[in-house]
C-alpha positions as a LaTeX table, in Angstrom:
\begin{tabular}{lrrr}
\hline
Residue & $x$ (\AA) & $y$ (\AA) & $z$ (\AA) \\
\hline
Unk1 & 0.00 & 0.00 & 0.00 \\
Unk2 & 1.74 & 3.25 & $-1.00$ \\
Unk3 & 1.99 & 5.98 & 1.50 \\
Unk4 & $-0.75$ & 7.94 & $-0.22$ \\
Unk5 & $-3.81$ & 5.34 & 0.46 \\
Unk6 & $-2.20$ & 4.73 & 3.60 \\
Unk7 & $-2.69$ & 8.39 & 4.60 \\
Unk8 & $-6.00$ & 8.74 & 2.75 \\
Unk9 & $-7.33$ & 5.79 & 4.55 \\
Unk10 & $-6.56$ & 6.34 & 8.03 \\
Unk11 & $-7.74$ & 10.18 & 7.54 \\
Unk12 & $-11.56$ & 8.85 & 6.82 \\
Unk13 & $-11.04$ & 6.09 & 9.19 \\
Unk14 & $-9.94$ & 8.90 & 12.07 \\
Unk15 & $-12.98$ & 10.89 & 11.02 \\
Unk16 & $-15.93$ & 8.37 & 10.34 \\
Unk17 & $-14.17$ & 6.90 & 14.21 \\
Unk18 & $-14.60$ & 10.56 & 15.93 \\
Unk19 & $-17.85$ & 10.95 & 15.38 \\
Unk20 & $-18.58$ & 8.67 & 18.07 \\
Unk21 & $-17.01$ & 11.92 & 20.80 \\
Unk22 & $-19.78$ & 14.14 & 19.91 \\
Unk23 & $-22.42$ & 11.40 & 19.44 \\
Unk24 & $-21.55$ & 9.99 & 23.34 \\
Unk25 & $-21.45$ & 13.59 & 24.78 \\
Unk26 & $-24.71$ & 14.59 & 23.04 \\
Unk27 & $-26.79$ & 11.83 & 24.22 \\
Unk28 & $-25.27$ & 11.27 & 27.93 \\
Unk29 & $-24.46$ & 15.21 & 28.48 \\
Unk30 & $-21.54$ & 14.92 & 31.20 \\
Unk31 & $-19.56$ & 18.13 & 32.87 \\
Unk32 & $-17.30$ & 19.33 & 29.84 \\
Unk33 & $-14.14$ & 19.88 & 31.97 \\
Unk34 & $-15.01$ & 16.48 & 33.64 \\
Unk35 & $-15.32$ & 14.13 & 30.73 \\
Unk36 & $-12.45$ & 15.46 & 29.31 \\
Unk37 & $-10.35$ & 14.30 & 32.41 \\
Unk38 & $-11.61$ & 10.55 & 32.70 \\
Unk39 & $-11.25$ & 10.97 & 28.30 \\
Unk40 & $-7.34$ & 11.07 & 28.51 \\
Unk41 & $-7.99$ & 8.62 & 32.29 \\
Unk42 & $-8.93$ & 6.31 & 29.45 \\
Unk43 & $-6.62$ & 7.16 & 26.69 \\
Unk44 & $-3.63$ & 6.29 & 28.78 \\
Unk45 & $-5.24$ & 3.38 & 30.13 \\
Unk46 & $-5.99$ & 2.14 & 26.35 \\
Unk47 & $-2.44$ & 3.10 & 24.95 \\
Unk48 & $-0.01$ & 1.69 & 27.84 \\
Unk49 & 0.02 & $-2.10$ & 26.10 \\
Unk50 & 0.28 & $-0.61$ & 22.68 \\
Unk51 & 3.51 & 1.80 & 23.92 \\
Unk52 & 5.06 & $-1.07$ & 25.51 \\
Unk53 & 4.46 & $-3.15$ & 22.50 \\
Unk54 & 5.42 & $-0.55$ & 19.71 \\
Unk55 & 8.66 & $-0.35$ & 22.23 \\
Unk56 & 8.35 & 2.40 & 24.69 \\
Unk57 & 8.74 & 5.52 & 24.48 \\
Unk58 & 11.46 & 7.71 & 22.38 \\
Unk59 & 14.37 & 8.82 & 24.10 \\
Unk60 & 14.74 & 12.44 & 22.76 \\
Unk61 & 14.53 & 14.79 & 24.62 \\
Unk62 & 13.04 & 17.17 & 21.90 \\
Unk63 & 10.14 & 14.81 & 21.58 \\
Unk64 & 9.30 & 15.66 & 25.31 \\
Unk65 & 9.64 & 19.52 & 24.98 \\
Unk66 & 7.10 & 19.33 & 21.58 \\
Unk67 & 4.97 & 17.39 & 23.15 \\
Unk68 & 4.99 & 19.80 & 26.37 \\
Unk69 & 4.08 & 22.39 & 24.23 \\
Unk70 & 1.31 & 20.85 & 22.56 \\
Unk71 & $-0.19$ & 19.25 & 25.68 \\
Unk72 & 0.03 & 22.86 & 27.57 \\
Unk73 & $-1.48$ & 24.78 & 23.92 \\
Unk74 & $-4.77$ & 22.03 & 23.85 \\
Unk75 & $-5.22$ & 22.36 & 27.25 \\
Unk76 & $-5.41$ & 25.91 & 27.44 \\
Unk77 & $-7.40$ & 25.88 & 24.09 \\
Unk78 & $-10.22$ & 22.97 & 25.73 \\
Unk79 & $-10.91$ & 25.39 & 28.66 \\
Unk80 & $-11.26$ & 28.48 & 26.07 \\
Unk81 & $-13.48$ & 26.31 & 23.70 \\
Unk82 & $-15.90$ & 25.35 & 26.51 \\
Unk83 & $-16.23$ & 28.77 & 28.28 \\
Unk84 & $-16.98$ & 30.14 & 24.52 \\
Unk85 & $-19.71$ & 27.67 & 23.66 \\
Unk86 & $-21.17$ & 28.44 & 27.23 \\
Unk87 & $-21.30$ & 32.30 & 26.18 \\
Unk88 & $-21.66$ & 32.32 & 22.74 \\
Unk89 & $-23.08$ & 28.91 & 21.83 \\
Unk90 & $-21.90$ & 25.59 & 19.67 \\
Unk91 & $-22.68$ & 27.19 & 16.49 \\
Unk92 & $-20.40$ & 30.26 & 16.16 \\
Unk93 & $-17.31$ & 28.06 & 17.57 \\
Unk94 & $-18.35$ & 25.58 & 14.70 \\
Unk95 & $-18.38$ & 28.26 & 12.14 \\
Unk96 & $-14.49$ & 30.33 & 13.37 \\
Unk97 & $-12.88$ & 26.80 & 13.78 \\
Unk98 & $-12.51$ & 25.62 & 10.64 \\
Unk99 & $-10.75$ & 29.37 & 8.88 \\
Unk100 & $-7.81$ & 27.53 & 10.78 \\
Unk101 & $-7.08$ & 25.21 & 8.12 \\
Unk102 & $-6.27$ & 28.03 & 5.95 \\
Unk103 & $-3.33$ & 29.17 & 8.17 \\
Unk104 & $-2.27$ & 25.83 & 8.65 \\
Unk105 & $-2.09$ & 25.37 & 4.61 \\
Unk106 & $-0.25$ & 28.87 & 4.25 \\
Unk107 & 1.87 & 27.80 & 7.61 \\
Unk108 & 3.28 & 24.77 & 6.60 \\
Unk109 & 5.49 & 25.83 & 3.66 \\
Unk110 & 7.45 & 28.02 & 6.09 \\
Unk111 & 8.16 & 24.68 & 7.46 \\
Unk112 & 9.03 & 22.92 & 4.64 \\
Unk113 & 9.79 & 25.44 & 1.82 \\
Unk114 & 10.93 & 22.67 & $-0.69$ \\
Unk115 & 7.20 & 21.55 & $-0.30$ \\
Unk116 & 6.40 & 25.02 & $-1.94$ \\
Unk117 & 8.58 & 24.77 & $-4.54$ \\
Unk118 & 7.40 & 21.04 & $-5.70$ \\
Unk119 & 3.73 & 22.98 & $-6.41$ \\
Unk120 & 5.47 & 25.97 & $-7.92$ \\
Unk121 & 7.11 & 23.95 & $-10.36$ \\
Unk122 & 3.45 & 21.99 & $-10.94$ \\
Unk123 & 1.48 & 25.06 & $-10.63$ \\
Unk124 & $-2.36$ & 23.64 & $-12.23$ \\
Unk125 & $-1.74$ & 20.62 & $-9.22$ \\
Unk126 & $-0.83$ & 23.33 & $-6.60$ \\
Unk127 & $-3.79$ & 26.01 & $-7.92$ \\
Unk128 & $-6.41$ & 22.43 & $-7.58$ \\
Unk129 & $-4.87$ & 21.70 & $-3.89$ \\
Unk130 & $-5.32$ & 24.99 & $-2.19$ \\
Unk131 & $-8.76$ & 25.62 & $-4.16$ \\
Unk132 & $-9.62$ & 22.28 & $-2.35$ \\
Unk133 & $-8.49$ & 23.45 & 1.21 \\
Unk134 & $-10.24$ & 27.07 & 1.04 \\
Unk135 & $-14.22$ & 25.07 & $-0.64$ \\
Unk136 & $-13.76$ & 22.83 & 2.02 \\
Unk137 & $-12.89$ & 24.91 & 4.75 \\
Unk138 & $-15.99$ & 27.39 & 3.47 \\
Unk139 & $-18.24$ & 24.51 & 3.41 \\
Unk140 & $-17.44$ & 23.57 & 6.88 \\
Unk141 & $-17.72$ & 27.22 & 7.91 \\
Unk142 & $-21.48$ & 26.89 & 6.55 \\
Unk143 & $-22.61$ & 23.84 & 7.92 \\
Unk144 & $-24.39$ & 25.73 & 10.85 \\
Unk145 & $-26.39$ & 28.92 & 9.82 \\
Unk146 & $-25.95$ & 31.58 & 13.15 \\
Unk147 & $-24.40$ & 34.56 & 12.60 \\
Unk148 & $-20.13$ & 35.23 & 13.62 \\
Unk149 & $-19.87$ & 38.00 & 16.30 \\
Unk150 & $-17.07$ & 40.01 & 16.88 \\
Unk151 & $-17.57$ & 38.89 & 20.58 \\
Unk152 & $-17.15$ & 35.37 & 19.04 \\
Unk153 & $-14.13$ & 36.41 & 17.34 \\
Unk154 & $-12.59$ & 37.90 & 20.29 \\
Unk155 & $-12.90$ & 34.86 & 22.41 \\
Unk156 & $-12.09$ & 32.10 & 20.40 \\
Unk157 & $-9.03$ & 33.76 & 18.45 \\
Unk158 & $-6.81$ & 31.46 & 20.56 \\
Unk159 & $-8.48$ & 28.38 & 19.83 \\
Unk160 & $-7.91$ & 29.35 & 16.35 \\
Unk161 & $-4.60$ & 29.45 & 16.39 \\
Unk162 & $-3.96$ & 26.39 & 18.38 \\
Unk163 & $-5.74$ & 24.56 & 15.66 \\
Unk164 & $-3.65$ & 26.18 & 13.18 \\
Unk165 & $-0.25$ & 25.94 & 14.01 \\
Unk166 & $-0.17$ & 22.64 & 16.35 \\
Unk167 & $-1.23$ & 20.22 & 13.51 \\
Unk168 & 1.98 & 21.78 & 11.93 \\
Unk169 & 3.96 & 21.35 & 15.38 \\
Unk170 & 2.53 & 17.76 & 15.03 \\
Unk171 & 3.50 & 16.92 & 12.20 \\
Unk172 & 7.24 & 18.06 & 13.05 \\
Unk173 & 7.10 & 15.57 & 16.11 \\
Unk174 & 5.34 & 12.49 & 13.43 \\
Unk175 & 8.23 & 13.09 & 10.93 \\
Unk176 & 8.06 & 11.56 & 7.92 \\
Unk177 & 6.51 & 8.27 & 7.49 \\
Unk178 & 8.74 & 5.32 & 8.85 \\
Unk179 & 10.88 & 3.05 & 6.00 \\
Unk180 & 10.40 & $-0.14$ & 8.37 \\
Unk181 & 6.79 & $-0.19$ & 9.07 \\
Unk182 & 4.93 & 1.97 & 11.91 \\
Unk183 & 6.42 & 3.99 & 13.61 \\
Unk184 & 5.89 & 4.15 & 17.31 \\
Unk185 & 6.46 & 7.96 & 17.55 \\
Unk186 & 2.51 & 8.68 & 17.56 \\
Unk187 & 1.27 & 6.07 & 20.00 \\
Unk188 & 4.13 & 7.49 & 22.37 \\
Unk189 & 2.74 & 11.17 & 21.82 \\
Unk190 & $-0.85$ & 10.18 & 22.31 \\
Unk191 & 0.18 & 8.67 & 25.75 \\
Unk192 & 2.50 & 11.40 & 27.12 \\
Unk193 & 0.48 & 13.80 & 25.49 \\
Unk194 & $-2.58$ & 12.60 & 27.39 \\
Unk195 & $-0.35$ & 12.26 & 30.70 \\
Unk196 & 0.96 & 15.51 & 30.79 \\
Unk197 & $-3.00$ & 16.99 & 29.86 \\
Unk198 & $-4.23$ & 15.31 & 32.69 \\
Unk199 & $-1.21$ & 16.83 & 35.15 \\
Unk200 & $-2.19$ & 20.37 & 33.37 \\
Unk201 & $-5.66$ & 19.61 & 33.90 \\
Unk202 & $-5.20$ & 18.24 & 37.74 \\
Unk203 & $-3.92$ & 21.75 & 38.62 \\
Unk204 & $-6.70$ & 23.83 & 36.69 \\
Unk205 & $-9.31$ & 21.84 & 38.93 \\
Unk206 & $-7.12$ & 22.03 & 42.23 \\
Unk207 & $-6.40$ & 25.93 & 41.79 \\
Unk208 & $-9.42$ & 27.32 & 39.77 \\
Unk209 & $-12.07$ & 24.61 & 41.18 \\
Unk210 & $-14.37$ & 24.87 & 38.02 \\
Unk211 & $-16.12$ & 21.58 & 38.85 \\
Unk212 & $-16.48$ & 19.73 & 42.31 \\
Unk213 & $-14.93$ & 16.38 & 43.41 \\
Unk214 & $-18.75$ & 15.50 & 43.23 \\
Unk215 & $-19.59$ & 16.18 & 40.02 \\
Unk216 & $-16.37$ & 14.77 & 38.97 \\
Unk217 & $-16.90$ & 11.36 & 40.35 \\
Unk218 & $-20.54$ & 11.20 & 39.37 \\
Unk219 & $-21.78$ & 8.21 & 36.79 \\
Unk220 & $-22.63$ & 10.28 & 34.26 \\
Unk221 & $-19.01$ & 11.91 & 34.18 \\
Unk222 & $-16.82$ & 8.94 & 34.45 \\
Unk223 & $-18.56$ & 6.67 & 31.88 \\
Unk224 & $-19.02$ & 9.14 & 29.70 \\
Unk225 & $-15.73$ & 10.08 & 29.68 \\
Unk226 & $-14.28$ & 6.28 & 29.79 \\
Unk227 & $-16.76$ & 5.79 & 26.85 \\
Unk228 & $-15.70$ & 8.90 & 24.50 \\
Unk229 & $-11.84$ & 7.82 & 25.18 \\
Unk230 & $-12.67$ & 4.39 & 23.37 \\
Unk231 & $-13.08$ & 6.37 & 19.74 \\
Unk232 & $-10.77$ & 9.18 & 20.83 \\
Unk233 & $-8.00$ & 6.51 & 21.43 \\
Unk234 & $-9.20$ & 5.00 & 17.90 \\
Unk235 & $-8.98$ & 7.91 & 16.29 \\
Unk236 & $-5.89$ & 9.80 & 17.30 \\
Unk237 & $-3.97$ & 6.72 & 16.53 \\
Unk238 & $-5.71$ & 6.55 & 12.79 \\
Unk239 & $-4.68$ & 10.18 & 12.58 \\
Unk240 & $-1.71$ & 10.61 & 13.56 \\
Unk241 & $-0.10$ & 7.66 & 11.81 \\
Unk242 & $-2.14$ & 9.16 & 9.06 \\
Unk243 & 0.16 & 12.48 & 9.97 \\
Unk244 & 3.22 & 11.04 & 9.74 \\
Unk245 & 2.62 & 9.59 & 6.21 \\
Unk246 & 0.96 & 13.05 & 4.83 \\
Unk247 & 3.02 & 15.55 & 3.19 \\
Unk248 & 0.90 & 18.60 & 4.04 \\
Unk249 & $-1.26$ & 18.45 & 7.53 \\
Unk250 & $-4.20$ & 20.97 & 5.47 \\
Unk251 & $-4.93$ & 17.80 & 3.89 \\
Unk252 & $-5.99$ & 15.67 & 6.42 \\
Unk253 & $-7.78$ & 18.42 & 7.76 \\
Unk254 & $-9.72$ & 18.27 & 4.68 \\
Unk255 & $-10.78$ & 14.77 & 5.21 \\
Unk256 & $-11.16$ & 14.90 & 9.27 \\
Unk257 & $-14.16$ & 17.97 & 7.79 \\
Unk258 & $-16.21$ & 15.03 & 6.92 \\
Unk259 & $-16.95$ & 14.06 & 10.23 \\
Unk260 & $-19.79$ & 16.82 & 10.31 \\
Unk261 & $-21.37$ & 15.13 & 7.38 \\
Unk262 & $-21.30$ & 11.66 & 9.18 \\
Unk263 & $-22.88$ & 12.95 & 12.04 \\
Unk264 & $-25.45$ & 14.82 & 9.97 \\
Unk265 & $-26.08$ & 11.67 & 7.76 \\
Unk266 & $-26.40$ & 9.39 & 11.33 \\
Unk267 & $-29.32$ & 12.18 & 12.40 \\
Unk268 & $-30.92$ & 12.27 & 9.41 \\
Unk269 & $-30.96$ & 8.23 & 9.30 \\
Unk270 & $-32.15$ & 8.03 & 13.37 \\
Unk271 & $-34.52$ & 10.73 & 13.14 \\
Unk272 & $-33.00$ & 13.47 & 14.93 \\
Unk273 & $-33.52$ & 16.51 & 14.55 \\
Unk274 & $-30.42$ & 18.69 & 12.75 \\
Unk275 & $-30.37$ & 22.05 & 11.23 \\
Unk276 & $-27.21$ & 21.64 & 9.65 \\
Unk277 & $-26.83$ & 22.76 & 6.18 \\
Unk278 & $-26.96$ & 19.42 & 4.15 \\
Unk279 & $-25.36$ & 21.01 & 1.21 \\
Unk280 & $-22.44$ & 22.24 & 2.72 \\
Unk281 & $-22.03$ & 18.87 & 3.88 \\
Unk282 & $-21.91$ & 17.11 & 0.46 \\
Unk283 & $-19.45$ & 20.21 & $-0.54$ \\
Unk284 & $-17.20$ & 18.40 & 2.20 \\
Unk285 & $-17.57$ & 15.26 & 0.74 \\
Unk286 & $-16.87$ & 16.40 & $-2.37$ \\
Unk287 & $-13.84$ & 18.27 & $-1.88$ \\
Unk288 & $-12.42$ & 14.85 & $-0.14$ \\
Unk289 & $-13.03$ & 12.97 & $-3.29$ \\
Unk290 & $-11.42$ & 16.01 & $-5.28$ \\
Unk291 & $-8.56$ & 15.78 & $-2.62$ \\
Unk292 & $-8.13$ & 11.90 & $-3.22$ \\
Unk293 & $-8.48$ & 12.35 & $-7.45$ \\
Unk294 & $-5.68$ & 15.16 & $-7.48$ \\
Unk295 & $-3.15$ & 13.02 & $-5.20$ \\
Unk296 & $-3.27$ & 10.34 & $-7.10$ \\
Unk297 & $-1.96$ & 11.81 & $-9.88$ \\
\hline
\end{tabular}
């Protein structure tokens, strides 16, 4: 299997997989902050066999300090995220989120500047590619219908830059996809990574006590959690494997954007109410399959 099916596979896999987060939270509705706790509880719990069976962990230093920084960025963006939806609502987070792809696209050839010149010197490939990343990060920014605030803006600009620049970070830390099989580099940073959230996230609780020991330890928190941290576990290790085999992150950002259309296809099928734009859905889809015709030339 070449490295581009490999990639393309694992990106739908990672997104058709995730949609079982928001499905889980939607129906059992457990303390944000909370669930995301026992979430990574589980996520270490799943990934310590498959660590110690991939090997251990790395023993760069470097690897450590990256992963630091992402684990401290995402935890500081989670707490952002959830205070926004609280004031503003789902829908205008739903709407900003996705213009991050854009900077990520535009980011990455700073990173890797021989990357730019492979698409200047096949400019009609190049053109197709980033016309790909902007329709489907449009569509995605259409999918819900409320109206984007200032206010909105103002609050969620962080989150919006995590989710630009850390898939790059990310992708620094994956590397380039491994000549003797998997790699265990993105198992090990989906443990640590969850490790050191849960340390970050420890001290939030202890210091700013958004949530109390009761709530934490209720039913509805713990198994939701422990439940969501099945597919999250599922899903970050279909993605980033799926990182470390992709030459530019925007692109598997492009297919993770379907997951909005599964979850709009799953309501439509069970009955549930959902106001999401249908259309803007299929333009996801679409923009996936255009993504997976251009690379395979």
């Amino acid at each position: 299997m070449t490295d581009y099916i490999f990639w393309i596979t694992l990106g739908l896999l990672s997104a058709l997989i995730s949609i079982g987060v928001p499905l889980v939270q939607e129906n059992r509705r457990g303390h944000p902050l909370a669930v995301s706790i026992w979430n990574k509880i589980g996520v270490v719990v799943f990934m310590t066999p498959v660590v110690f069976w991939m090997g251990g962990l790395p023993d760069d230093p470097q690897f450590y300090i990256f992963v630091a920084i992402s684990a401290i960025v995402w935890s500081i963006s989670d707490v952002i995220y959830f205070r926004t939806i609280m004031d503003t609502g789902a829908g205008v987070v739903s709407r900003l989120l996705p213009s991050a792809v854009i900077l990520s696209f535009v980011g990455w050839f700073f990173l890797d500047p021989s990357l730019f010149i492979k698409y200047m010197q096949h400019p009609l490939q190049g053109f197709v590619l980033f016309t790909i990343v902007v329709a489907a990060t449009l569509f995605a920014m259409n999918l819900k219908s409320c109206p984007i605030s200032w206010k909105g803006i103002k609050l969620i600009w962080f989150v919006i830059l995590a989710a630009a620049f850390m898939p790059l970070l990310e992708k620094i830390i994956m590397g380039q996809g491994s000549q003797g099989g998997i790699s265990k580099i993105p198992f090990a940073f989906i443990f640590v990574q969850a490790l050191m959230m849960i340390g970050i996230w420890a001290i939030f609780a202890v210091v700013k006590k958004p949530i109390s020991r009761q709530v934490f330890f209720t039913e509805t928190s713990w198994k939701t959690g422990l439940l969501i941290s099945v597919f999250s576990t599922l899903a970050l290790c279909a993605r980033f494997t799926a990182l470390q085999y992709v030459e530019h992150p925007a692109f598997l950002s492009v297919l993770l954007f379907t997951d909005a259309f599964w979850i709009l296809l799953y309501h439509r099928i069970t009955g549930r109410k959902d106001h999401s734009n249908i259309w803007a859905g299929m333009g996801i889809v679409v923009c996936a399959a255009a993504l997976v015709l251009v690379k395979s030339f």
